[in-house]
PyMOL commands that place a pseudoatom at each C-alpha (Angstrom):
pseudoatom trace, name=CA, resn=UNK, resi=1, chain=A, elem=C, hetatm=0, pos=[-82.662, 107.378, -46.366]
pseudoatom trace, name=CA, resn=UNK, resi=2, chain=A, elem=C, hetatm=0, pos=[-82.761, 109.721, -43.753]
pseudoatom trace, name=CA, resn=UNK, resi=3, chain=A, elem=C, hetatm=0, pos=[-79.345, 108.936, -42.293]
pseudoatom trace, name=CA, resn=UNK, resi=4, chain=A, elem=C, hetatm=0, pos=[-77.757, 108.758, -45.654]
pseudoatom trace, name=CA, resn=UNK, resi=5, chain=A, elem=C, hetatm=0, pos=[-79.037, 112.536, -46.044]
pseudoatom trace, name=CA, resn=UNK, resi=6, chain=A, elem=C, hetatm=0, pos=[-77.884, 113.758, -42.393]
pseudoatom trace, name=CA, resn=UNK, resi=7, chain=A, elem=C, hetatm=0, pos=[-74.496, 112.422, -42.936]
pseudoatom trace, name=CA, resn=UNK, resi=8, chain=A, elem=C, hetatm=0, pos=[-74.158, 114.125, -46.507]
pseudoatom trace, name=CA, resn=UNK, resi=9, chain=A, elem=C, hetatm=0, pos=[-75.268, 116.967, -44.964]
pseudoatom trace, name=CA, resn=UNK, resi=10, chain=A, elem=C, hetatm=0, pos=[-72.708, 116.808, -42.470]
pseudoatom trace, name=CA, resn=UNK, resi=11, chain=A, elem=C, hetatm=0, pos=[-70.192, 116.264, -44.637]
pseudoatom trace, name=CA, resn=UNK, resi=12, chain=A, elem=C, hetatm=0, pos=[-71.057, 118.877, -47.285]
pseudoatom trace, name=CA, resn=UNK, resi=13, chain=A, elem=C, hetatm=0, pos=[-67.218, 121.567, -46.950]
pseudoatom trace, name=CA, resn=UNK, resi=14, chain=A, elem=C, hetatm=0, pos=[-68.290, 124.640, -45.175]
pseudoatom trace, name=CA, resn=UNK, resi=15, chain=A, elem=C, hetatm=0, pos=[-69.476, 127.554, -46.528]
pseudoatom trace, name=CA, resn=UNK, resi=16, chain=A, elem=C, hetatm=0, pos=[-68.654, 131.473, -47.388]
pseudoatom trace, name=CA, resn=UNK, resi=17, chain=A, elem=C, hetatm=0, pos=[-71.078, 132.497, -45.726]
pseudoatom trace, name=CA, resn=UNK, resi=18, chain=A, elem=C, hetatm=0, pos=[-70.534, 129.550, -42.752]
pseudoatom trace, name=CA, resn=UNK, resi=19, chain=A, elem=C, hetatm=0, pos=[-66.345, 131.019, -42.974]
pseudoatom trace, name=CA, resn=UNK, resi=20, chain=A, elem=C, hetatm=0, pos=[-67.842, 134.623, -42.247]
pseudoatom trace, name=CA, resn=UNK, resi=21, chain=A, elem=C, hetatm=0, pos=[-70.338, 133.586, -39.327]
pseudoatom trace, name=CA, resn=UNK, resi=22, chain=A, elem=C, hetatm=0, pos=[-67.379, 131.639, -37.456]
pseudoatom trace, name=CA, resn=UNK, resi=23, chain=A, elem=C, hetatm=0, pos=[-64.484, 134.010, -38.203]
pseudoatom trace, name=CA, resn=UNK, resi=24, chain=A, elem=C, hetatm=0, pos=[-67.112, 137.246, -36.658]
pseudoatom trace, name=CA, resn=UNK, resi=25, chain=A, elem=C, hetatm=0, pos=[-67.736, 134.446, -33.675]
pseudoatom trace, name=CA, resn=UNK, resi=26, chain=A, elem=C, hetatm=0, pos=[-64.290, 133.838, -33.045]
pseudoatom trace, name=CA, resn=UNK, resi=27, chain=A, elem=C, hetatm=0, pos=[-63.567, 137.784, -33.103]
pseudoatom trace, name=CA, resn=UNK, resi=28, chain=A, elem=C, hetatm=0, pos=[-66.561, 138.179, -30.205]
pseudoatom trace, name=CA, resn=UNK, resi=29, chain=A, elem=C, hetatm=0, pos=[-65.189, 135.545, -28.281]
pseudoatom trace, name=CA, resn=UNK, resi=30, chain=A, elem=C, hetatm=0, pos=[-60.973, 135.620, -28.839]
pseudoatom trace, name=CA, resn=UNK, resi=31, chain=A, elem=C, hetatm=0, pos=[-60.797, 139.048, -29.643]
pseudoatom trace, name=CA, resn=UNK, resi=32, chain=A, elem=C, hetatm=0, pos=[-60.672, 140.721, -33.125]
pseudoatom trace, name=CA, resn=UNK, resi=33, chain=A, elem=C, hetatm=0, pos=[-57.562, 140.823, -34.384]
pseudoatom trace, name=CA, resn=UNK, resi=34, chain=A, elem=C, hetatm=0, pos=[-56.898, 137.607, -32.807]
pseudoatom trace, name=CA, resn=UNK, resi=35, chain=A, elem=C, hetatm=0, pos=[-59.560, 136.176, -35.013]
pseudoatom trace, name=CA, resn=UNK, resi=36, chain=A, elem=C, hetatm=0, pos=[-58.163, 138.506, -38.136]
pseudoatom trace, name=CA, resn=UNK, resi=37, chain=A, elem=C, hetatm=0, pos=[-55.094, 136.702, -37.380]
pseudoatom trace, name=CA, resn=UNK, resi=38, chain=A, elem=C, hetatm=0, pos=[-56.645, 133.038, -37.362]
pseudoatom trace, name=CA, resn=UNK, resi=39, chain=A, elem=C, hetatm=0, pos=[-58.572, 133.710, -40.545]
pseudoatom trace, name=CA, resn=UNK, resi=40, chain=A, elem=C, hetatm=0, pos=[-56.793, 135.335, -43.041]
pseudoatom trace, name=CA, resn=UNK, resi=41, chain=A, elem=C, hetatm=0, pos=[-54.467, 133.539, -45.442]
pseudoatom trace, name=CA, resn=UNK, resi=42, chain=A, elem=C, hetatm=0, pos=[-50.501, 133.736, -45.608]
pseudoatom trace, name=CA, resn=UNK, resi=43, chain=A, elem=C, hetatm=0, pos=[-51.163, 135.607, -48.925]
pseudoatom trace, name=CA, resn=UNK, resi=44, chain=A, elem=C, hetatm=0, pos=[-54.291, 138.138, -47.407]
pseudoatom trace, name=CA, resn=UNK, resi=45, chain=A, elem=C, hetatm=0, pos=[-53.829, 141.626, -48.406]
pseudoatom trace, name=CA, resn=UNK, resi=46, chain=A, elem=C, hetatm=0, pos=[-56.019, 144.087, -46.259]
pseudoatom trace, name=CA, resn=UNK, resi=47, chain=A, elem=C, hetatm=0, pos=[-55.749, 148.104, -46.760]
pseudoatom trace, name=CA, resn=UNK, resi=48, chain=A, elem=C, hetatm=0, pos=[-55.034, 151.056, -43.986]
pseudoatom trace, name=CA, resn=UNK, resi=49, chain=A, elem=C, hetatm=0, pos=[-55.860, 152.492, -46.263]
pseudoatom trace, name=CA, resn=UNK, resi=50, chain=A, elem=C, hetatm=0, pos=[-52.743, 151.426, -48.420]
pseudoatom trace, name=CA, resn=UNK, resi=51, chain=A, elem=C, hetatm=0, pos=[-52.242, 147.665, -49.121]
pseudoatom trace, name=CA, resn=UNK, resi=52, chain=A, elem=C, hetatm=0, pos=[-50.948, 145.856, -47.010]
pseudoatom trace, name=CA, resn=UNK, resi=53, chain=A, elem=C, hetatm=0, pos=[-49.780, 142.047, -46.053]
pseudoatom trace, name=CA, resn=UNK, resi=54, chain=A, elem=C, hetatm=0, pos=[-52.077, 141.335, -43.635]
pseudoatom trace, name=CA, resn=UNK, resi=55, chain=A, elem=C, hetatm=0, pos=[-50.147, 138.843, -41.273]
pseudoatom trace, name=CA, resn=UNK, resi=56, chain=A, elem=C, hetatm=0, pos=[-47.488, 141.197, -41.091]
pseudoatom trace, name=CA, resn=UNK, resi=57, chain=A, elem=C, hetatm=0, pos=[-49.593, 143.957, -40.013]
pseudoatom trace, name=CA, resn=UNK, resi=58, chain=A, elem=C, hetatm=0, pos=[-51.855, 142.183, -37.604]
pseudoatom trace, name=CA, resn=UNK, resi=59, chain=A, elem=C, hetatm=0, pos=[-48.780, 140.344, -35.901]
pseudoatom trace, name=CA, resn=UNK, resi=60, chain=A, elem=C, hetatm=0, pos=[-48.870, 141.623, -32.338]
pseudoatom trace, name=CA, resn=UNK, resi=61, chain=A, elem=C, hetatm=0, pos=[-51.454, 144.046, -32.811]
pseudoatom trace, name=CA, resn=UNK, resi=62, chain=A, elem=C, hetatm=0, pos=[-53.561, 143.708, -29.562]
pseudoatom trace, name=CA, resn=UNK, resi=63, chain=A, elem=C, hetatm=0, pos=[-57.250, 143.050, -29.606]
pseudoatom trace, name=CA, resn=UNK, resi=64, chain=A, elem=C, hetatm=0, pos=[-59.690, 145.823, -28.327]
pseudoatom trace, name=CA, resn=UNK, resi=65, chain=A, elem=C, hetatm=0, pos=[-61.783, 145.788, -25.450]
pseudoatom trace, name=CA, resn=UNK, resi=66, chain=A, elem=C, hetatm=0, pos=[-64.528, 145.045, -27.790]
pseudoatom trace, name=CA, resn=UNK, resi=67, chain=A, elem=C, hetatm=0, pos=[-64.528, 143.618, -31.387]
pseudoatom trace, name=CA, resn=UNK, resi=68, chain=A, elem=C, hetatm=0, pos=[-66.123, 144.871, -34.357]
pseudoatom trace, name=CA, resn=UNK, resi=69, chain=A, elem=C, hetatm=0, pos=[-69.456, 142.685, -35.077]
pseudoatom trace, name=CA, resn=UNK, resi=70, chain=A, elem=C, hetatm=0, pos=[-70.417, 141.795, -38.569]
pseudoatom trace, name=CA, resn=UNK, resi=71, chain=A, elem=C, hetatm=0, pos=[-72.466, 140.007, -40.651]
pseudoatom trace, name=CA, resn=UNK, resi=72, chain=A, elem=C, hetatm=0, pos=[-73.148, 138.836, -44.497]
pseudoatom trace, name=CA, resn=UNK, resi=73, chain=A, elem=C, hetatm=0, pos=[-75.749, 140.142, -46.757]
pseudoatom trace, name=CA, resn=UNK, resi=74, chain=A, elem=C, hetatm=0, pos=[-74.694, 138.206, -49.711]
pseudoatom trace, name=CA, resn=UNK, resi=75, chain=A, elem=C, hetatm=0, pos=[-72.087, 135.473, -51.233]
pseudoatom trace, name=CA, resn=UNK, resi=76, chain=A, elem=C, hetatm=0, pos=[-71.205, 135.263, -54.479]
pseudoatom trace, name=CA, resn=UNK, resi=77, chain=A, elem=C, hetatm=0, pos=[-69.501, 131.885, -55.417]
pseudoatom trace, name=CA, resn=UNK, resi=78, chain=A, elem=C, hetatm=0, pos=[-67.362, 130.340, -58.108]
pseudoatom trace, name=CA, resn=UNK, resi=79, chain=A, elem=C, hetatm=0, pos=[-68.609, 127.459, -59.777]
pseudoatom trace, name=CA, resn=UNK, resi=80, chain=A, elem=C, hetatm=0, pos=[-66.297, 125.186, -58.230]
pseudoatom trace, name=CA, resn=UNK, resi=81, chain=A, elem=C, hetatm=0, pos=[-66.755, 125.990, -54.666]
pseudoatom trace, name=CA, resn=UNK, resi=82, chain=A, elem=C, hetatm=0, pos=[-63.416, 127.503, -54.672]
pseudoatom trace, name=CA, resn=UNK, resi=83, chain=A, elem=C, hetatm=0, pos=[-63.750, 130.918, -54.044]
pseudoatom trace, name=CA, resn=UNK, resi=84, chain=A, elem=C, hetatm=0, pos=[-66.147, 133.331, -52.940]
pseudoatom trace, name=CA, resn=UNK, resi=85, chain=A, elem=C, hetatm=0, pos=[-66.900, 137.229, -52.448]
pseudoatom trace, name=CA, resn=UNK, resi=86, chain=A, elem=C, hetatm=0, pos=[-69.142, 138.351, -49.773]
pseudoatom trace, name=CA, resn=UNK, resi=87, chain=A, elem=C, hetatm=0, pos=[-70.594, 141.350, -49.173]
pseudoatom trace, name=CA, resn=UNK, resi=88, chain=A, elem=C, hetatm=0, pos=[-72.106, 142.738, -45.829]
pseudoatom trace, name=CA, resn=UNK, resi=89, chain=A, elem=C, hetatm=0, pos=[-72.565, 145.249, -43.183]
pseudoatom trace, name=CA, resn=UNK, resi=90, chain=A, elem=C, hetatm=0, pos=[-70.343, 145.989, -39.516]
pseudoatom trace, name=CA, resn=UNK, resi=91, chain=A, elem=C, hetatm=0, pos=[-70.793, 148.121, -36.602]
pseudoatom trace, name=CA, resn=UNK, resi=92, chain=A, elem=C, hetatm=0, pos=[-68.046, 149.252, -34.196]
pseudoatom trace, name=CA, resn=UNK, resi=93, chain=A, elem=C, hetatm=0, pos=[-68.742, 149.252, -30.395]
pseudoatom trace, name=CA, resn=UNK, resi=94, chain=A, elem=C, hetatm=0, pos=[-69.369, 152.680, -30.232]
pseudoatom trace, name=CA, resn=UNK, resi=95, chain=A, elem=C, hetatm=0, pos=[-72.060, 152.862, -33.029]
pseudoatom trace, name=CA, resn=UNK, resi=96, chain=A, elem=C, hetatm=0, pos=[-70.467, 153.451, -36.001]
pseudoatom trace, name=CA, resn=UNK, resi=97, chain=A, elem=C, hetatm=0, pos=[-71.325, 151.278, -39.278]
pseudoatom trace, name=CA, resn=UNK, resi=98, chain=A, elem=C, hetatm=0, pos=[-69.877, 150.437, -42.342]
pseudoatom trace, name=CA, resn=UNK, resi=99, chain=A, elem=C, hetatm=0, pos=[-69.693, 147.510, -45.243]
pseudoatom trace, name=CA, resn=UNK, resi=100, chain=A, elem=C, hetatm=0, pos=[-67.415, 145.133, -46.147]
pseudoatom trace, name=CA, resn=UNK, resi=101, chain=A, elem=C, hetatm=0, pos=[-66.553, 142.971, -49.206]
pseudoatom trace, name=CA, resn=UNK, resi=102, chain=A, elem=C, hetatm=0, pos=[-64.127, 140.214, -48.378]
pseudoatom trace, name=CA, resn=UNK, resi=103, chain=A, elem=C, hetatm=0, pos=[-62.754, 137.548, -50.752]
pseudoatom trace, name=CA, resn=UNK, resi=104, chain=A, elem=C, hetatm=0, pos=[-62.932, 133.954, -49.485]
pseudoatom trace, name=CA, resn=UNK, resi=105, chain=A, elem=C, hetatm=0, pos=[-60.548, 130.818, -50.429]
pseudoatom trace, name=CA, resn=UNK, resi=106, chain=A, elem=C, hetatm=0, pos=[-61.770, 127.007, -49.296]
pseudoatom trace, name=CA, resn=UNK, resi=107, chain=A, elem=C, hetatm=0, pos=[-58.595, 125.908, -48.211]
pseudoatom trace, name=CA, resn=UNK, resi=108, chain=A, elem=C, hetatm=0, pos=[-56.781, 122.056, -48.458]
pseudoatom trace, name=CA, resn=UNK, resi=109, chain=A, elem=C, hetatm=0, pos=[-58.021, 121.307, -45.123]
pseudoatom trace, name=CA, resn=UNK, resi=110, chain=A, elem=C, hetatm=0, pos=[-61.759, 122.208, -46.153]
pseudoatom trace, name=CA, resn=UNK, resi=111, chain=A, elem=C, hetatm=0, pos=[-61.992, 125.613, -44.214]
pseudoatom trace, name=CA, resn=UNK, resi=112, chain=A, elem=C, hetatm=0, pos=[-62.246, 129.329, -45.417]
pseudoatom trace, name=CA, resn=UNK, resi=113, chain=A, elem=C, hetatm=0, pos=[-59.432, 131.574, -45.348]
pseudoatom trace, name=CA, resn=UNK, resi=114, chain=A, elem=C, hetatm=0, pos=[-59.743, 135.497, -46.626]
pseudoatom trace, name=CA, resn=UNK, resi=115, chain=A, elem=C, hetatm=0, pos=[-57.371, 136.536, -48.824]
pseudoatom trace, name=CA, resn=UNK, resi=116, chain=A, elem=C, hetatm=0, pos=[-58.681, 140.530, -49.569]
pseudoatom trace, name=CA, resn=UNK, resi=117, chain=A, elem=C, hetatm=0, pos=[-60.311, 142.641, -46.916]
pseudoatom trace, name=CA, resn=UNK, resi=118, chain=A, elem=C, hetatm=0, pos=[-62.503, 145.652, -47.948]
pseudoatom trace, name=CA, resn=UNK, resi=119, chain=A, elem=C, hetatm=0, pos=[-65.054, 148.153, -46.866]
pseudoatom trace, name=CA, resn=UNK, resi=120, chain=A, elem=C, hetatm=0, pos=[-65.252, 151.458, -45.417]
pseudoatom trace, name=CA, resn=UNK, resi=121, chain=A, elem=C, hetatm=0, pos=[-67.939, 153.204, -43.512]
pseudoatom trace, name=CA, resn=UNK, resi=122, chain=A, elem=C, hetatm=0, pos=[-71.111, 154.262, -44.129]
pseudoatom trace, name=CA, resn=UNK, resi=123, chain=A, elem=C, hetatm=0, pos=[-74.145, 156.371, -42.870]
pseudoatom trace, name=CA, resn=UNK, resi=124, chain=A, elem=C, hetatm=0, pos=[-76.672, 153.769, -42.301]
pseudoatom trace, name=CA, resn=UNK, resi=125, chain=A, elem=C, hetatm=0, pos=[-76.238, 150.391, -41.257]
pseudoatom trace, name=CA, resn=UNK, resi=126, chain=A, elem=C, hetatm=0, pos=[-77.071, 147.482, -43.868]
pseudoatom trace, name=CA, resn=UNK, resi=127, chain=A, elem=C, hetatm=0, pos=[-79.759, 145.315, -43.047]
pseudoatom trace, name=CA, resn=UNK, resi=128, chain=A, elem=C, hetatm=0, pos=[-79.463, 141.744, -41.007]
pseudoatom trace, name=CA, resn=UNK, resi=129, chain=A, elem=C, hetatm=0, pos=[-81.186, 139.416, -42.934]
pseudoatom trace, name=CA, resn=UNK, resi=130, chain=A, elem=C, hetatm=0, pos=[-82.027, 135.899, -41.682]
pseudoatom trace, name=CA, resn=UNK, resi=131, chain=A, elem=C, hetatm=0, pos=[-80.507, 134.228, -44.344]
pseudoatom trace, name=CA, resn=UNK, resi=132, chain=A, elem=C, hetatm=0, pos=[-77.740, 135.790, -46.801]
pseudoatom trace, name=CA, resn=UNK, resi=133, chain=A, elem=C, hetatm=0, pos=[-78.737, 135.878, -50.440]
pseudoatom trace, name=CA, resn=UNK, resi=134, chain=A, elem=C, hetatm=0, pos=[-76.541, 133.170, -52.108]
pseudoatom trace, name=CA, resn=UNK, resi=135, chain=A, elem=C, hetatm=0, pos=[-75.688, 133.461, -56.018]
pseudoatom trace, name=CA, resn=UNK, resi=136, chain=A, elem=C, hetatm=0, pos=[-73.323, 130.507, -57.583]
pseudoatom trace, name=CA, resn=UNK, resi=137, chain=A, elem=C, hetatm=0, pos=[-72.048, 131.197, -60.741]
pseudoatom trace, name=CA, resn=UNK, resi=138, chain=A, elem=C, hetatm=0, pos=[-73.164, 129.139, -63.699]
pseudoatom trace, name=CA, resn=UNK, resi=139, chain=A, elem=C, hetatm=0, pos=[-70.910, 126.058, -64.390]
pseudoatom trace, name=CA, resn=UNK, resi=140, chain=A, elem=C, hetatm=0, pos=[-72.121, 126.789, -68.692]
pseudoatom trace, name=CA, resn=UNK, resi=141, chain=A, elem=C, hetatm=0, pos=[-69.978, 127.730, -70.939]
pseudoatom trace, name=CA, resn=UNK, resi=142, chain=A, elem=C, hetatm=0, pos=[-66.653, 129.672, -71.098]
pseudoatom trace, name=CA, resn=UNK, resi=143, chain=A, elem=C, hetatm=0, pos=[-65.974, 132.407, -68.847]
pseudoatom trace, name=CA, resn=UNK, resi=144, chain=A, elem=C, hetatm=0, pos=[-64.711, 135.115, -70.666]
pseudoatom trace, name=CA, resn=UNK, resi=145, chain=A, elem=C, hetatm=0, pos=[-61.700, 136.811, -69.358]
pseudoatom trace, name=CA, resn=UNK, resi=146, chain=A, elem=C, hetatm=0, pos=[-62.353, 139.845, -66.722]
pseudoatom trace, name=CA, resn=UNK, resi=147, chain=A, elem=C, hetatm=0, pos=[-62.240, 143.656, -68.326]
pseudoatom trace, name=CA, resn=UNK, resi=148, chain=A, elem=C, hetatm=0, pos=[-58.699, 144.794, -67.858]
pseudoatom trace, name=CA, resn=UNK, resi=149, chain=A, elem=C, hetatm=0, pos=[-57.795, 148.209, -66.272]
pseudoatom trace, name=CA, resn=UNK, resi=150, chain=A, elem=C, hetatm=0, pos=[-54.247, 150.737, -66.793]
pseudoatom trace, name=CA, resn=UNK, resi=151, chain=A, elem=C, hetatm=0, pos=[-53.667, 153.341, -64.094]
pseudoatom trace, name=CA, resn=UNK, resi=152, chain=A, elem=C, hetatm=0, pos=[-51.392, 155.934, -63.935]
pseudoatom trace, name=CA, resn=UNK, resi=153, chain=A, elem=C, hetatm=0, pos=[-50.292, 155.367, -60.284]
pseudoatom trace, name=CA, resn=UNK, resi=154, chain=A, elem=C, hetatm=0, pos=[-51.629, 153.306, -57.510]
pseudoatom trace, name=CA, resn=UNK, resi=155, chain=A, elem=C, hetatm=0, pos=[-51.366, 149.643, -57.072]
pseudoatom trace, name=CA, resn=UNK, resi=156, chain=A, elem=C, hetatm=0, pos=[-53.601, 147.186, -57.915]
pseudoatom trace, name=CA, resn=UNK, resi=157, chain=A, elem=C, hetatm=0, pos=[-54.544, 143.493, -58.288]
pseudoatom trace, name=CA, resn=UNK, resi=158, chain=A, elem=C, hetatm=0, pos=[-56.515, 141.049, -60.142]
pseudoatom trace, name=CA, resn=UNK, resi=159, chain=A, elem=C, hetatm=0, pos=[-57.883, 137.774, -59.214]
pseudoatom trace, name=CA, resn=UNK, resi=160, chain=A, elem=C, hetatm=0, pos=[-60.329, 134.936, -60.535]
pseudoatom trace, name=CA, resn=UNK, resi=161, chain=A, elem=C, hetatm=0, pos=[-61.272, 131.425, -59.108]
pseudoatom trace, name=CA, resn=UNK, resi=162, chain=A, elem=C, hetatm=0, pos=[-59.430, 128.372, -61.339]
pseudoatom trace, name=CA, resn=UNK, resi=163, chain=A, elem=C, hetatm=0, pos=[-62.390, 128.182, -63.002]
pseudoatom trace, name=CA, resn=UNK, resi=164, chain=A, elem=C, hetatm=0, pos=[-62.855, 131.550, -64.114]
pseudoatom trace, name=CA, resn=UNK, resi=165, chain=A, elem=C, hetatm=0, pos=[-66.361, 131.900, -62.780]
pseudoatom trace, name=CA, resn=UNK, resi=166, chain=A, elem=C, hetatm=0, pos=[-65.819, 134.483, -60.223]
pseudoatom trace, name=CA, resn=UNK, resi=167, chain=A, elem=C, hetatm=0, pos=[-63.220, 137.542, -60.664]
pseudoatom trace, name=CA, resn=UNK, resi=168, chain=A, elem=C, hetatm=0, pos=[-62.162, 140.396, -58.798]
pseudoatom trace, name=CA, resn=UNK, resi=169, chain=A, elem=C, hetatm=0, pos=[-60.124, 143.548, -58.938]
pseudoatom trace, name=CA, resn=UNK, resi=170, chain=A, elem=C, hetatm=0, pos=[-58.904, 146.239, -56.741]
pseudoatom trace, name=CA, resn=UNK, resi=171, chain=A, elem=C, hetatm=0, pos=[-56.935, 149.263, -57.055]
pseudoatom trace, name=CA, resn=UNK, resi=172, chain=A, elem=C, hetatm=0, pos=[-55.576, 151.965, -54.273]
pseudoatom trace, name=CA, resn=UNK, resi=173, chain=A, elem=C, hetatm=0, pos=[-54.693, 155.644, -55.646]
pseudoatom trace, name=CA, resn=UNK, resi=174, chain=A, elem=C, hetatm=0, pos=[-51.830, 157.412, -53.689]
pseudoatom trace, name=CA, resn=UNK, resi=175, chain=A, elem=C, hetatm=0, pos=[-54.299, 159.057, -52.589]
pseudoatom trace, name=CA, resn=UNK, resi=176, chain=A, elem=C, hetatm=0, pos=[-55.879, 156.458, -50.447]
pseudoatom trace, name=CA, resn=UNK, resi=177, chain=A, elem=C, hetatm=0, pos=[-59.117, 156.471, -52.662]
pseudoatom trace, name=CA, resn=UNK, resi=178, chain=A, elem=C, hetatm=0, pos=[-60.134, 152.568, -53.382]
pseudoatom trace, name=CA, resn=UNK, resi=179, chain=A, elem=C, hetatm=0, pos=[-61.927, 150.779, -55.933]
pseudoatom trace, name=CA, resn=UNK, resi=180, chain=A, elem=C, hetatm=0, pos=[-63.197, 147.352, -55.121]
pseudoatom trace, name=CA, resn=UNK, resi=181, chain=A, elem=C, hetatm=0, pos=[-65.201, 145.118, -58.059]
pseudoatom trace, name=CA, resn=UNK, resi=182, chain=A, elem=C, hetatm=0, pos=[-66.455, 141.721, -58.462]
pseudoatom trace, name=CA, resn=UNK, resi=183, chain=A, elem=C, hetatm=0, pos=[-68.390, 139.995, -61.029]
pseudoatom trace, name=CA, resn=UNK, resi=184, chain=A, elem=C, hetatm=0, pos=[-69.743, 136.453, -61.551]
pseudoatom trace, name=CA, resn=UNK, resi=185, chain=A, elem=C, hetatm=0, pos=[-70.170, 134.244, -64.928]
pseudoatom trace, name=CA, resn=UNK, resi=186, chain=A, elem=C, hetatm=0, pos=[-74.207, 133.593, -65.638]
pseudoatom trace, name=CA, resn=UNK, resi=187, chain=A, elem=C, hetatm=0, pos=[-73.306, 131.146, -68.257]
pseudoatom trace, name=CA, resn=UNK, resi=188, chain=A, elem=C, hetatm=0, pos=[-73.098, 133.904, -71.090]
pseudoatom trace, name=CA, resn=UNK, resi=189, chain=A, elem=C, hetatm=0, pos=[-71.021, 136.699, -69.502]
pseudoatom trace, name=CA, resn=UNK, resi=190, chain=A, elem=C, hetatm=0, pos=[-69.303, 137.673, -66.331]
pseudoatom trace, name=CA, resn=UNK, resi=191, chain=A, elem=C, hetatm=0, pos=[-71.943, 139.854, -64.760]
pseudoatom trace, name=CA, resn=UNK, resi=192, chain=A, elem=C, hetatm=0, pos=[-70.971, 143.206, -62.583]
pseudoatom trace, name=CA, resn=UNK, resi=193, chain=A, elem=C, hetatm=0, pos=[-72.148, 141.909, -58.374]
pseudoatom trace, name=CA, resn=UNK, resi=194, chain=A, elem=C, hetatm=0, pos=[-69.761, 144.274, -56.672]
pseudoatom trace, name=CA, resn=UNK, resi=195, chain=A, elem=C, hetatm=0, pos=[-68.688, 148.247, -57.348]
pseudoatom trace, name=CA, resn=UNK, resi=196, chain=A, elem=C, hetatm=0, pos=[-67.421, 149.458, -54.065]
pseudoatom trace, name=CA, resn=UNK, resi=197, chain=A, elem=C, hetatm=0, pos=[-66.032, 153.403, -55.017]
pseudoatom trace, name=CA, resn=UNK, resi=198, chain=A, elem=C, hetatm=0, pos=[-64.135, 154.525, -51.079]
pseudoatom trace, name=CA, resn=UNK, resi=199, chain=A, elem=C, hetatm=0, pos=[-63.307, 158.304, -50.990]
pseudoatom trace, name=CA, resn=UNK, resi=200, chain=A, elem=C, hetatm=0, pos=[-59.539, 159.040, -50.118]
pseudoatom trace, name=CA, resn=UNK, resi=201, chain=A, elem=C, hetatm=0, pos=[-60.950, 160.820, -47.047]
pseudoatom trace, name=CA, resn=UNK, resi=202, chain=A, elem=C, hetatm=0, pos=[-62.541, 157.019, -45.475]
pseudoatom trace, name=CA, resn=UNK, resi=203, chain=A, elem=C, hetatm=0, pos=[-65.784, 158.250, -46.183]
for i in range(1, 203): cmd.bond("trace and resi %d" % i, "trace and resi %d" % (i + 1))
show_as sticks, trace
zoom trace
C-alpha cells in the first residue's frame, strides 16, 4: 500500500507552483535570463514595457552578475491541469521588490513552460509563505465565456485553458500602462483572482 502510494506520488506531472520553484532555481544557479530562456514557451509574450516575443528578446541577452529571486504566493489552476496563473512576489539584488503574475502551460513532455510574463514593482515586498495557497477551478458545470473588452489603442490578448476553467486577459496602452486579469470557474461563474492595474511610469 505504501509503495503503491510513493510511486503515484512520484509519478503525479509537476506542478505550477513546482514549474515556478525550479525555473527561480535554475535562474540562481545558470543565470537569469539563461533560465528565462529555458522556461518560457516558443509562443511566451513578456512586456518592456511593450509586448514582446520573448525568445526573440531574451536571445543573447547576457545574464547578470546576480539573478532576480522569486517566489509564489498563489496558483490558480484550470480544471484540467492544463494551465495555470500564479501570482507572487521578487526582489532584485540590490533591494528592490516587486510582483509578478505569470501564466503557466504543462507541456507534451509533462513540464511547465510560461507563456505571459507580468508584474511590476512595488513598495513592500509580498510575503514568503511556506506553502503557496493553491485554488483549482471547479470541474461543474459550463464555464461561461470570459467578459470581453474594446480599446481604442493598445494591444491586447485573451486566453483560456481548453477547458474554459481558467481565463486571462491583458492589454498594453501606448502609453506603456498595463492591465493584467485572471479569473477562475467555481462551478457557477468565472470568479475575478487577478486585477493587476501597472502605471505607464513602472510604478
Amino acid at each position: 500500500m505504501i509503495l503503491a502510494a510513493l510511486t503515484l506520488q512520484a509519478a503525479a506531472p509537476p506542478s505550477a507552483v513546482d514549474a515556478e520553484r525550479a525555473f527561480n532555481a535554475a535562474a540562481q544557479a545558470k543565470g537569469q535570463w539563461t533560465a528565462f530562456r529555458a522556461f518560457a514557451a516558443e509562443d511566451a509574450t513578456m512586456f518592456v514595457p511593450q509586448p514582446v516575443q520573448a525568445q526573440a528578446w531574451l536571445k543573447d541577452r547576457k545574464d547578470p552578475p546576480k539573478s532576480i529571486e522569486w517566489w509564489p504566493i498563489e496558483s490558480h489552476v484550470s480544471c484540467d491541469g492544463k494551465f495555470a496563473v500564479n501570482t507572487g512576489g521578487w526582489k532584485l539584488p540590490e533591494g528592490r521588490v516587486g510582483f509578478f503574475s505569470p501564466v503557466w502551460r504543462r507541456e507534451a513532455e509533462g513540464g511547465g513552460k510560461w507563456t505571459v510574463d507580468s508584474g511590476d514593482l512595488i513598495e513592500t515586498a509580498r510575503h514568503r509563505p511556506a506553502e503557496p495557497n493553491l485554488r483549482r477551478a471547479s470541474c461543474a458545470g459550463k464555464p461561461v465565456q470570459p467578459p470581453r473588452f474594446g480599446y481604442r489603442e493598445g494591444p491586447s490578448e485573451s486566453g483560456a485553458s481548453p477547458d474554459g476553467t481558467l481565463a486571462w486577459h491583458w492589454h498594453v496602452s501606448s502609453s506603456g500602462a498595463r492591465r493584467f486579469l485572471a479569473w477562475i470557474w467555481d462551478g457557477k461563474a468565472l470568479v475575478q483572482v487577478i486585477d493587476d492595474k501597472i502605471a505607464a511610469s513602472g510604478k
